[in-house]
Backbone as CSV, one residue per row, in Angstrom:
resi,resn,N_x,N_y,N_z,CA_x,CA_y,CA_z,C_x,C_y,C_z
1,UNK,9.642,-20.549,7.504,9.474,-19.115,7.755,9.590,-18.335,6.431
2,UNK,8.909,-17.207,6.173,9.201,-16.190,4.889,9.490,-14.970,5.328
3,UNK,10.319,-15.115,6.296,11.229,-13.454,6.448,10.331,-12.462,5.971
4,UNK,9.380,-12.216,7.112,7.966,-11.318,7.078,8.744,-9.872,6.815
5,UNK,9.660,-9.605,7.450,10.248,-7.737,7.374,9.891,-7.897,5.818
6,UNK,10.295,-8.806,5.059,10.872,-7.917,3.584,9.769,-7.805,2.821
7,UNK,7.998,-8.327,3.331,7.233,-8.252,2.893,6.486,-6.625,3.538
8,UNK,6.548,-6.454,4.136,6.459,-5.150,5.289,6.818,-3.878,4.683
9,UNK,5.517,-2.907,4.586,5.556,-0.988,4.580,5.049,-0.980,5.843
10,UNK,6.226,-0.174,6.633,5.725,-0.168,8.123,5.318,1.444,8.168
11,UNK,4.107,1.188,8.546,3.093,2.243,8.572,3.136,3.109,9.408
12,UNK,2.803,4.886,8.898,2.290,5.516,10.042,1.705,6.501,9.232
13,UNK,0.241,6.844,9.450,-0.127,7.451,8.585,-1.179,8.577,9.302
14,UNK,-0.824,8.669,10.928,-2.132,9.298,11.892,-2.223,10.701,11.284
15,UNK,-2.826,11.297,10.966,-3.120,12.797,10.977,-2.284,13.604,11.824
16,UNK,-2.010,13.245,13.189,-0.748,14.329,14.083,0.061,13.335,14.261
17,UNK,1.103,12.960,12.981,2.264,12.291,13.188,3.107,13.517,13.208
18,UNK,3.961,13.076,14.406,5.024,13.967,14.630,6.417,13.729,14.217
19,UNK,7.058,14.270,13.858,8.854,13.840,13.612,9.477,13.226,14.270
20,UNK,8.995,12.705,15.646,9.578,11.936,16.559,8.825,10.540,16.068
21,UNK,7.454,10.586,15.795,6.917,9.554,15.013,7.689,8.651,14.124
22,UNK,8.037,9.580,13.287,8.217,9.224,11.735,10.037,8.405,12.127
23,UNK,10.722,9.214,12.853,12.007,8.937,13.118,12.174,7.496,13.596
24,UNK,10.549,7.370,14.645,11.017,5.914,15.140,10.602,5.140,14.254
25,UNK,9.523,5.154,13.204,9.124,4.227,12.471,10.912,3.507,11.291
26,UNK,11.315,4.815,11.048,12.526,4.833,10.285,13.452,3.896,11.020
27,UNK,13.797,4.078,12.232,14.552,3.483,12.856,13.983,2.151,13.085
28,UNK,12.817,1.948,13.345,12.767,0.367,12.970,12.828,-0.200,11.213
29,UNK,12.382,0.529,10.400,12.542,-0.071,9.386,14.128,-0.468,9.093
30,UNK,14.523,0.606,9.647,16.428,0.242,9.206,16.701,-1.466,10.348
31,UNK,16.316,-1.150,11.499,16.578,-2.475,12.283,15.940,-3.810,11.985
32,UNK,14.615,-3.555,11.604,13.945,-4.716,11.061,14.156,-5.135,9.258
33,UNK,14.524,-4.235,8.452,15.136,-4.252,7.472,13.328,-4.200,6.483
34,UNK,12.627,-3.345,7.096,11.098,-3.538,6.294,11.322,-3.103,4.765
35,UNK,10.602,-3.236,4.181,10.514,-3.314,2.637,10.302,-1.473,2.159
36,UNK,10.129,-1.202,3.236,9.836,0.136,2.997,8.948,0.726,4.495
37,UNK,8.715,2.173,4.443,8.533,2.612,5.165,6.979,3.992,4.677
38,UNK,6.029,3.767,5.041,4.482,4.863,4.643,4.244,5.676,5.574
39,UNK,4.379,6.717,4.877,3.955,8.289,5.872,3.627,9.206,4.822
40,UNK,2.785,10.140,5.527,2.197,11.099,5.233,2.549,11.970,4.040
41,UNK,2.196,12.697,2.982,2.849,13.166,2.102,3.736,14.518,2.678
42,UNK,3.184,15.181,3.454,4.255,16.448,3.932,5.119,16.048,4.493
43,UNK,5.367,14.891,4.810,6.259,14.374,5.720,7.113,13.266,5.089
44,UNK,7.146,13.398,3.182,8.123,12.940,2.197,9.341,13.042,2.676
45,UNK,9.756,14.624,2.052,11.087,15.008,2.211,11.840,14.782,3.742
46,UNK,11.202,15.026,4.937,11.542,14.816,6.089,12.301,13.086,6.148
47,UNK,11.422,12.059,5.891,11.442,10.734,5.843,12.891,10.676,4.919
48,UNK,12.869,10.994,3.779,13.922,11.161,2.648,15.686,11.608,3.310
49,UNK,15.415,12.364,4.571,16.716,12.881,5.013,17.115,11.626,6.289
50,UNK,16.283,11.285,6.529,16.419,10.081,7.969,17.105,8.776,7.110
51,UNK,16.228,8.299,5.635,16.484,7.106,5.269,17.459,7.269,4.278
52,UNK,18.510,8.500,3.646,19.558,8.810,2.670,20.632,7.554,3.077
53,UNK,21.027,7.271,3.646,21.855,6.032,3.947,21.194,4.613,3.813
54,UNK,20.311,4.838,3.462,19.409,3.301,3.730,18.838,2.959,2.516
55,UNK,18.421,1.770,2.193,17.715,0.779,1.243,16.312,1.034,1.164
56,UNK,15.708,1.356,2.216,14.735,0.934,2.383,13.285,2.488,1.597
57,UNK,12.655,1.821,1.204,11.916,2.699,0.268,11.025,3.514,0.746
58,UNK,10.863,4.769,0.584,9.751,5.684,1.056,8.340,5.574,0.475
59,UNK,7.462,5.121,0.894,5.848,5.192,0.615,5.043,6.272,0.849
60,UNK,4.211,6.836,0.438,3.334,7.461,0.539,2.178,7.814,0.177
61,UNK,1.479,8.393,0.097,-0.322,8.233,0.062,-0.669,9.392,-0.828
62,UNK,-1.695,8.883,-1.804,-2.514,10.234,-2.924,-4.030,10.240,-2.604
63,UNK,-4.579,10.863,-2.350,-6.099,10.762,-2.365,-6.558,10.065,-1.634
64,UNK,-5.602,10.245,-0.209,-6.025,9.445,1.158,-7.030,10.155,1.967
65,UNK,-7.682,9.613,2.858,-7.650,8.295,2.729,-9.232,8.047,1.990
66,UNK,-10.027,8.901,1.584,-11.552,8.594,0.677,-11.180,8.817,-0.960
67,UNK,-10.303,9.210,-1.223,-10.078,9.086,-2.677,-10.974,10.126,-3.897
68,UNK,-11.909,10.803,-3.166,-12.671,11.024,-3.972,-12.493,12.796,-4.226
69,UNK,-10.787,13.157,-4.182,-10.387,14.389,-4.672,-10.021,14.440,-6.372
70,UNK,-10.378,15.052,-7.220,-10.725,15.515,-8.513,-9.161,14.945,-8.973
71,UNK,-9.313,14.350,-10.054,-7.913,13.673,-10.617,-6.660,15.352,-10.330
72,UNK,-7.321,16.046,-11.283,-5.773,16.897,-10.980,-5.221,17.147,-9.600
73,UNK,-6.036,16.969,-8.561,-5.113,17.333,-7.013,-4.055,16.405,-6.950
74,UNK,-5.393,14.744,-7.426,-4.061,13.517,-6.943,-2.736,14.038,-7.939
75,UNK,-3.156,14.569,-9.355,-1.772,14.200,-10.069,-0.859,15.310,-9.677
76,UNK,-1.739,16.385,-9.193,-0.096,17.747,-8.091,0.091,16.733,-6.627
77,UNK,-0.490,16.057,-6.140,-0.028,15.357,-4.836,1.156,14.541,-5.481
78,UNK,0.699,13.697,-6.830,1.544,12.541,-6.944,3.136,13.359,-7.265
79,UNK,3.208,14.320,-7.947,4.279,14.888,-8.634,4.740,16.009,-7.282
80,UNK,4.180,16.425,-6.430,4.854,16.706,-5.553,5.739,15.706,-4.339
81,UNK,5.095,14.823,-4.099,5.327,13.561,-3.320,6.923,12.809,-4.246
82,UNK,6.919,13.051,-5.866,7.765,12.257,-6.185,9.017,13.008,-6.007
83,UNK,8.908,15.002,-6.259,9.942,15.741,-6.623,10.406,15.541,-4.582
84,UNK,9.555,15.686,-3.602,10.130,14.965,-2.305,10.905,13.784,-2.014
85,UNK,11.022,12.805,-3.070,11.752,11.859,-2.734,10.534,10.095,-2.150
86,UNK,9.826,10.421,-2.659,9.201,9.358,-2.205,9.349,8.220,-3.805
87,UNK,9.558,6.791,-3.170,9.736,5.948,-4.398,8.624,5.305,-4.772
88,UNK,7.263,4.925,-4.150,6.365,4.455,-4.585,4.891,5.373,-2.920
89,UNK,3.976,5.245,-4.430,2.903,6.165,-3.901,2.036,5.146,-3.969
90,UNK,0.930,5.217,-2.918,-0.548,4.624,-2.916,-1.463,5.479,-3.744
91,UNK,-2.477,5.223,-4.137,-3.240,5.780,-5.028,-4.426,5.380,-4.604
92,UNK,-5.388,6.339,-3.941,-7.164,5.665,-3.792,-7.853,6.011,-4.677
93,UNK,-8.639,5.162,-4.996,-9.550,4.973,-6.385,-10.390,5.939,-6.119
94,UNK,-11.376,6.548,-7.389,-12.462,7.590,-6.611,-13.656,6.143,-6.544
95,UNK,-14.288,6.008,-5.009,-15.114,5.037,-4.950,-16.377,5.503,-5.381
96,UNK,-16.583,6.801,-5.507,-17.715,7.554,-5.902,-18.105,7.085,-7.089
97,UNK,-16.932,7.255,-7.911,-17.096,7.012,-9.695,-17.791,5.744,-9.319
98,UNK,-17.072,4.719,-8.674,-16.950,3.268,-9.309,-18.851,2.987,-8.675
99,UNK,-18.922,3.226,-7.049,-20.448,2.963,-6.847,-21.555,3.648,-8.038
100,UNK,-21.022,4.567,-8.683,-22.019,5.260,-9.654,-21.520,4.539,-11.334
101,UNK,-21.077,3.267,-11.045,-20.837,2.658,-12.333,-20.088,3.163,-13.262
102,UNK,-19.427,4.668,-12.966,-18.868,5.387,-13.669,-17.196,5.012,-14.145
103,UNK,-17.163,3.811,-14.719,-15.595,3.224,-15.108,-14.839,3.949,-15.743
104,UNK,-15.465,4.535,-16.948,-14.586,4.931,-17.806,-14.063,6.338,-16.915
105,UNK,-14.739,7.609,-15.883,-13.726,7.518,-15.471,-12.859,7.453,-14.232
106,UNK,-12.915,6.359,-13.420,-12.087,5.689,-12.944,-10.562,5.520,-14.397
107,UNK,-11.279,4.676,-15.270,-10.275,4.151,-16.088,-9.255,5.586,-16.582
108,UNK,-9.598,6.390,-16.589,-9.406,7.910,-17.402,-8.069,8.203,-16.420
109,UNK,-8.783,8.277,-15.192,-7.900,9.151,-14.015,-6.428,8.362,-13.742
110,UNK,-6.440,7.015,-13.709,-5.384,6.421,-13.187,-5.041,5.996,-14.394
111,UNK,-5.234,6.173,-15.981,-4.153,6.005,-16.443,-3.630,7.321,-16.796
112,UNK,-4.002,8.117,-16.508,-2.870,9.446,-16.223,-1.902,9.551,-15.132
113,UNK,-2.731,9.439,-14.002,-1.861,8.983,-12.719,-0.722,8.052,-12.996
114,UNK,-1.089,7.274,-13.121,-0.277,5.824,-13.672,1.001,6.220,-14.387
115,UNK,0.343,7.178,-15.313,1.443,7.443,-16.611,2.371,8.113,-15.734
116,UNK,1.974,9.226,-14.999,3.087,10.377,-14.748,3.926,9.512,-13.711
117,UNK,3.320,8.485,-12.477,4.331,8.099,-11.888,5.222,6.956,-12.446
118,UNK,4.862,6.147,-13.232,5.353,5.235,-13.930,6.582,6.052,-15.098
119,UNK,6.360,7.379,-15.505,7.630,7.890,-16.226,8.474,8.468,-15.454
120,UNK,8.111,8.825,-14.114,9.215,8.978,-13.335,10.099,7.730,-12.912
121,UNK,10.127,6.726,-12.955,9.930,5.464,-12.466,9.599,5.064,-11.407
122,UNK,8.976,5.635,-10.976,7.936,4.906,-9.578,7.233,4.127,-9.146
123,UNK,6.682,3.515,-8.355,5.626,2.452,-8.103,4.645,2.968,-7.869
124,UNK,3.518,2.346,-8.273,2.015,2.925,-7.992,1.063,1.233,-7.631
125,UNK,0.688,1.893,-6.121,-0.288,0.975,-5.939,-1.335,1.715,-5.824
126,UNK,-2.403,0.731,-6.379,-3.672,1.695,-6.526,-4.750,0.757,-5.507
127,UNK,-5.182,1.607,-4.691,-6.358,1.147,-3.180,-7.333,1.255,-3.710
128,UNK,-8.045,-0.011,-3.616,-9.696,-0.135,-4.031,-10.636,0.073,-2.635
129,UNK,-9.694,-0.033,-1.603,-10.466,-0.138,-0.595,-11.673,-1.549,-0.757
130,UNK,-11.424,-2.700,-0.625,-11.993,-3.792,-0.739,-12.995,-4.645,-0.146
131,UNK,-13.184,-3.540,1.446,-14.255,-3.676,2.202,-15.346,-3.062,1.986
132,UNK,-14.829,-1.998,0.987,-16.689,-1.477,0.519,-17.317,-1.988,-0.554
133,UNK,-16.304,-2.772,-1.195,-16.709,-3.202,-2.712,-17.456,-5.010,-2.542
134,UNK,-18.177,-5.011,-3.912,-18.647,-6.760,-3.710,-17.406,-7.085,-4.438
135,UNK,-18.058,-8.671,-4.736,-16.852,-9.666,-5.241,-16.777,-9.051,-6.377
136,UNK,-17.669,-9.048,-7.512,-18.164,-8.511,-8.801,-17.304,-7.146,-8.843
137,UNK,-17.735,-6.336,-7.950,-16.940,-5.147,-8.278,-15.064,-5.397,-7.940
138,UNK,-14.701,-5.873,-7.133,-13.236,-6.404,-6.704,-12.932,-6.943,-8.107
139,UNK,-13.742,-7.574,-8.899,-12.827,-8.736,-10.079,-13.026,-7.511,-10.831
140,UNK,-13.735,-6.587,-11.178,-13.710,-5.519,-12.249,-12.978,-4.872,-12.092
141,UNK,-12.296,-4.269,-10.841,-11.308,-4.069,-11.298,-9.897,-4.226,-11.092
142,UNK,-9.697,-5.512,-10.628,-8.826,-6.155,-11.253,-8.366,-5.962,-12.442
143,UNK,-9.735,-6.426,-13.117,-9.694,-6.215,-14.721,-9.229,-5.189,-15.180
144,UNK,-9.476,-3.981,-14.842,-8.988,-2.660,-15.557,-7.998,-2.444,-15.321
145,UNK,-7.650,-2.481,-13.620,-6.220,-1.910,-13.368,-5.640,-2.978,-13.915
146,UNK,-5.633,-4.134,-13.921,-4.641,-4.841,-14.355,-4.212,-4.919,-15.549
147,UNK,-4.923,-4.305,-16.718,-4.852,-4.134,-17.892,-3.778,-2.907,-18.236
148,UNK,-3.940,-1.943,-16.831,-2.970,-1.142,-17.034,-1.537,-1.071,-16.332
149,UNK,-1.751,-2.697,-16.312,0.044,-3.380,-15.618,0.257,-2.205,-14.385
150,UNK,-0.279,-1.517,-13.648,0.157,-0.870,-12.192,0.770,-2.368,-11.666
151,UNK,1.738,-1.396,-10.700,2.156,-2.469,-9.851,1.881,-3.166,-8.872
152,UNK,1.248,-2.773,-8.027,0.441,-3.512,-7.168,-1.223,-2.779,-7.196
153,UNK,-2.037,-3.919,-6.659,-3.337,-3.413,-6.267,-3.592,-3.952,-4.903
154,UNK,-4.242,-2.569,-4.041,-3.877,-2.545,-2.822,-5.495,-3.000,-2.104
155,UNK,-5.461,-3.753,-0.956,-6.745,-3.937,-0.553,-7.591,-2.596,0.261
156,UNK,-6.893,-2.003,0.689,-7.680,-1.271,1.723,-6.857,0.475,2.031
157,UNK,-7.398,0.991,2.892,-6.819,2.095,3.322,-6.360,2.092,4.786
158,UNK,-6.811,1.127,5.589,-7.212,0.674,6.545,-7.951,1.778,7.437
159,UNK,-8.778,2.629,6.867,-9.053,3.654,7.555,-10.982,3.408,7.241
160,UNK,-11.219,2.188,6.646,-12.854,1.738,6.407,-13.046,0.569,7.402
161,UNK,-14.087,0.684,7.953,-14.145,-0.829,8.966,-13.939,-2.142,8.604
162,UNK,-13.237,-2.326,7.381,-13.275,-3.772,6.651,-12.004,-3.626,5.954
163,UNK,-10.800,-4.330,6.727,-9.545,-4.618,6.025,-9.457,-5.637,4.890
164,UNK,-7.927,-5.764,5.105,-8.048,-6.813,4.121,-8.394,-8.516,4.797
165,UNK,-9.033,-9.389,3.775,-9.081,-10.637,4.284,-8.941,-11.237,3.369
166,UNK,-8.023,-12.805,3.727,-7.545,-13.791,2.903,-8.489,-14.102,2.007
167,UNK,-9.645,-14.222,1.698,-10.662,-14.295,0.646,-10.549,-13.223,-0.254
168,UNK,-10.479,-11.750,-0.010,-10.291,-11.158,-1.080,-8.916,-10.919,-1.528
169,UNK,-7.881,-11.648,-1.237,-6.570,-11.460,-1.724,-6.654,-12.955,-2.348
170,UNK,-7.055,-13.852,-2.182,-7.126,-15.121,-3.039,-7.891,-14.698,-4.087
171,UNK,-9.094,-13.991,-4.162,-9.813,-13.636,-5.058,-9.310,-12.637,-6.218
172,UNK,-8.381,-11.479,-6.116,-7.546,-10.725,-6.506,-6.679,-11.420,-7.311
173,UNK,-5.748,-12.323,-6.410,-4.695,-13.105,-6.924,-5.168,-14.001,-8.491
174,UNK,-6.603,-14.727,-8.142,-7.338,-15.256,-9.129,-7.377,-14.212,-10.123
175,UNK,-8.052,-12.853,-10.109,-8.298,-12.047,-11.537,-7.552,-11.448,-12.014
176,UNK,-6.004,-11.357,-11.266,-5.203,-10.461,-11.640,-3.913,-10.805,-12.452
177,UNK,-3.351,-10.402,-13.602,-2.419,-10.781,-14.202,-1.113,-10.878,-13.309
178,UNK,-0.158,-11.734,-13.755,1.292,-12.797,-12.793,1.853,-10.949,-12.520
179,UNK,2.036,-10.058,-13.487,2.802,-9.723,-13.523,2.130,-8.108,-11.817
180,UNK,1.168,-8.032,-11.673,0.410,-7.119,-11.012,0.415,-8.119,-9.789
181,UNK,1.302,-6.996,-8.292,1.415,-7.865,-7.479,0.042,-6.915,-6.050
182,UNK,0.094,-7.795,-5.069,-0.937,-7.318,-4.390,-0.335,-7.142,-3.175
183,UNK,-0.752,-5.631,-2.250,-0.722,-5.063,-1.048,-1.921,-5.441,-0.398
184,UNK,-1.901,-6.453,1.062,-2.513,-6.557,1.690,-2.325,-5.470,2.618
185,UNK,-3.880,-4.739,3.357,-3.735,-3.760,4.079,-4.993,-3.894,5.203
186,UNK,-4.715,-3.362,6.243,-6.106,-2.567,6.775,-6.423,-3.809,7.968
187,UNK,-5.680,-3.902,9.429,-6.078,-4.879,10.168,-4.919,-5.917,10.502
188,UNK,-4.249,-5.800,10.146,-3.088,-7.029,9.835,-2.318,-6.730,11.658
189,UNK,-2.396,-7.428,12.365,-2.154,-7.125,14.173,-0.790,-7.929,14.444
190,UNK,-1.404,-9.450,13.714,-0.674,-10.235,14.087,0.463,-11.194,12.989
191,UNK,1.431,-11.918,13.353,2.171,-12.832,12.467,1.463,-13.962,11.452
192,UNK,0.578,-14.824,12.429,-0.318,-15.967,12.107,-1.554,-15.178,10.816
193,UNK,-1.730,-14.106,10.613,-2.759,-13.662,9.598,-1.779,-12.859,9.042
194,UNK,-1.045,-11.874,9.078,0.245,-11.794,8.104,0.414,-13.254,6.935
195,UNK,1.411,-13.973,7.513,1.453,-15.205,6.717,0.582,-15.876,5.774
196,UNK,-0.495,-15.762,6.202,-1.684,-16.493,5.608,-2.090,-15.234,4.725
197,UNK,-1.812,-14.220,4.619,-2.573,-13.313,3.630,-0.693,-13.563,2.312
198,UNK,-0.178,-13.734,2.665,1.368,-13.891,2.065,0.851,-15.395,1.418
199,UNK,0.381,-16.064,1.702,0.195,-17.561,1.278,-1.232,-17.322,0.266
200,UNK,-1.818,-16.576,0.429,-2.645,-16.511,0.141,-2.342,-15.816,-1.465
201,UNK,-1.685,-15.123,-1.263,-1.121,-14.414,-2.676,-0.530,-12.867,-2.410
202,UNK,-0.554,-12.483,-1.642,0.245,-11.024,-0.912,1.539,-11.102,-1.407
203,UNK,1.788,-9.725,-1.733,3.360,-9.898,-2.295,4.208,-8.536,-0.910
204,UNK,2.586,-7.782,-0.869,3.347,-7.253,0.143,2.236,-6.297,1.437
205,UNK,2.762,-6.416,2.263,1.677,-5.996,3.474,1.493,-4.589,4.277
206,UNK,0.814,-3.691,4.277,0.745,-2.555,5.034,0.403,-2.961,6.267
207,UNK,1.007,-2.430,7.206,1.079,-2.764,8.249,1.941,-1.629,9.521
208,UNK,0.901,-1.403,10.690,1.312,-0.596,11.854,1.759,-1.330,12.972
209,UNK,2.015,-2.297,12.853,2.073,-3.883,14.014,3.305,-4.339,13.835
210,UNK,3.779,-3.768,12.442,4.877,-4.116,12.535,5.704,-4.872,13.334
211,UNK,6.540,-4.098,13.832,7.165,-4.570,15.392,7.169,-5.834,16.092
212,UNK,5.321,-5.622,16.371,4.910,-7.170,16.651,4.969,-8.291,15.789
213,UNK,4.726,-8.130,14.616,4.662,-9.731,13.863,6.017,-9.819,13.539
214,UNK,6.722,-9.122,13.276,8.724,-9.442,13.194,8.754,-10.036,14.820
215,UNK,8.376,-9.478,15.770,8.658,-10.067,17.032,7.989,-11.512,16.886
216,UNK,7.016,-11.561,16.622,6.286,-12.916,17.142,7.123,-13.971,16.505
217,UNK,7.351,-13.457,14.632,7.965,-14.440,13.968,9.181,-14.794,14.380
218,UNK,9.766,-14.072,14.917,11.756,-14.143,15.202,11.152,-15.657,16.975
219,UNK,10.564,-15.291,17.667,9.769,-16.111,18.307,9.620,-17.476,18.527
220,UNK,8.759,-17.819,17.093,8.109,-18.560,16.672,9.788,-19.406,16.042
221,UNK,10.551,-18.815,15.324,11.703,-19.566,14.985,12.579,-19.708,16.337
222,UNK,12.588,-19.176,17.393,12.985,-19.573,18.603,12.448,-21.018,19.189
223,UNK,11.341,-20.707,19.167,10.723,-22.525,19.614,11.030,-23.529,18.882
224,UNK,11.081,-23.184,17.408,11.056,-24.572,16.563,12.646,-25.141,16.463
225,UNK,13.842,-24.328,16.758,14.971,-24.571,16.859,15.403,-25.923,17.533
C-alpha cells in the first residue's frame, strides 16, 4: 500500500462552493490526513481559519480554469491568494500563447509568477492542461518549466474533457528534471488508477473522489489482512 491520503489535494473547486462546502472538504482533509486541501481563491482566507490548527496545506488556483488572463491579473491573484494564507497555488499556462508557438512568452510570464511566489516561499504548480496538448508540445514544456525548477507540473485542470493519463505522467516523469515533481489531475474516481498514476511517477494527485479512493484503499488492506 502507499498511504494514498498523503499523496491527495482534496478538491473543490465548483463555481457555487458554499462554506458548508469548503468546511466539509476541511473536515475530511483533517480526518483523512490529505496532503492538502484546493479551493477557490475567495475562499483562501475562509479555508485559512477552519485549517489554523492543522498541518494540512491550503491550495489554490491562478488563471483558472482557461489560463488565458493577461500575466498581471495572475500575478494580483497570486499575491492576493498568498497575503490570504494560501501555501501553494496552481498556475494555468496561457494555452493561447503556447498553440500560437508563442514560448518566449509563456517563458516571460511564469518566470515572474514563479519569482513572486517562490520569494514568498510558496509552491507553484504550473497546469499545462495535458489533454489539449501533443506529446511534442507536453516534452516542451517540460523543458522550460523545468528549467525554471517550479515545483510541480500539473497535468490538467480537470475542467477540459481529457484528464490526466498514466502515459502522459510517464512521459513528463521522462522529460522532467528529479528535482520537479508532478500533479496528476482531472478524472482520478477511483483507488486502482490513483495508484497507477503514483507508480507511474505522480508525486501528487488532485482529486474530488477523495473520500472514495482513501475508502477503497483502507478496504483493499482489509481483505489482504
Amino acid at each position: 500500500m502507499v498511504n494514498i491520503s498523503s499523496y491527495i489535494d482534496h478538491t473543490f473547486l465548483k463555481p457555487v462552493a458554499r462554506h458548508t462546502d469548503i468546511k466539509k472538504i476541511c473536515d475530511e482533509a483533517m480526518h483523512y490526513q490529505f496532503a492538502a486541501v484546493c479551493i477557490p481563491p475567495t475562499l483562501v482566507a475562509y479555508t485559512k481559519r477552519l485549517l489554523q490548527e492543522s498541518d494540512i496545506k491550503i491550495a489554490t488556483v491562478v488563471g483558472f480554469p482557461f489560463g488565458y488572463s493577461v500575466a498581471s491579473a495572475k500575478i494580483s491573484e497570486a499575491m492576493q491568494a498568498i497575503d490570504d494564507g494560501a501555501d501553494e497555488l496552481d498556475v494555468v499556462i496561457n494555452l493561447i500563447s503556447l498553440k500560437n508557438g508563442d514560448w518566449r512568452s509563456l517563458e516571460n510570464e511564469m518566470k515572474e509568477i514563479s519569482g513572486l511566489i517562490h520569494g514568498r516561499s510558496r509552491i507553484i504548480k504550473v497546469i499545462i492542461e495535458s489533454g489539449a496538448l501533443t506529446d511534442d508540445e507536453i516534452v516542451s514544456c517540460c523543458s522550460m518549466y523545468g528549467r525554471m525548477s517550479v515545483d510541480f507540473l500539473k497535468t490538467s485542470t480537470g475542467y477540459f474533457e481529457k484528464g490526466a493519463t498514466i502515459e502522459v505522467v510517464r512521459l513528463m516523469r521522462q522529460h522532467l528534471p528529479a528535482n520537479v515533481r508532478i500533479k496528476a489531475s482531472g478524472g482520478i474516481r477511483n483507488y486502482a488508477f490513483a495508484r497507477q498514476l503514483i507508480e507511474a511517477g505522480a508525486s501528487r494527485l488532485g482529486c474530488s473522489s477523495s473520500v472514495v479512493i482513501v475508502e477503497e484503499e483502507l478496504s483493499l488492506e482489509t481483505r489482504l489482512k
